[in-house]
Phi, psi and omega in degrees: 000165229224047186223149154296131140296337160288272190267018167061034183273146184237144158004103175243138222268134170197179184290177183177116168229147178242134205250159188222146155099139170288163188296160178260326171291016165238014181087029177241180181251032179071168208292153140234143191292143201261302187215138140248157166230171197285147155223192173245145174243151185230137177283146192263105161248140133236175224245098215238187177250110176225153199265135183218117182057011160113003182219113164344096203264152118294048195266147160284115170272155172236184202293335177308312186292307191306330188267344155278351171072062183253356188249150177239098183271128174314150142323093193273138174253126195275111166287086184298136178246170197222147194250000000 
C-alpha cells in the first residue's frame, strides 16, 4: 500500500486543469477553464531497514520522516566469511 509507516501519509486526490484563451493583459479576452480531471499526488516513499518496536523492519518511509529523524534506521551487519 502507497501509505507511510511512520506518519501513515497517503495519496491525495486534486484537479489538473486545462485552460483555453489568451491572456487579457496580452490582449486576449482572458483564460478559460476548458476540463479538470482528477489526478493523485503520491507521498515520496522509500523503502528503508528500520528499528520499529525492537525489531528490525522492512517498511516505506516517505522522506519527510527520514529528514526530521522521526525514523531510527538499524544497524547494517556485515558477515566475515573467511577463506
Amino acid at each position: 500500500m502507497k501509505a507511510c509507516a511512520i506518519c501513515g501519509k497517503r495519496p491525495v486526490i486534486g484537479h489538473s486543469k486545462t485552460y483555453r484563451g489568451m491572456l487579457k493583459k496580452q490582449g486576449g479576452v482572458g483564460r478559460r477553464t476548458v476540463r479538470t480531471n482528477l489526478r493523485r499526488f503520491l507521498p515520496n516513499l522509500q523503502s528503508a531497514t528500520v528499528l520499529l518496536n525492537n525489531r528490525v523492519r522492512r517498511v516505506r518511509v516517505c522522506t519527510a520522516c527520514l529528514r526530521m529523524g522521526r525514523v531510527v534506521k538499524a544497524q547494517r551487519t556485515f558477515v566475515h566469511q573467511s577463506s
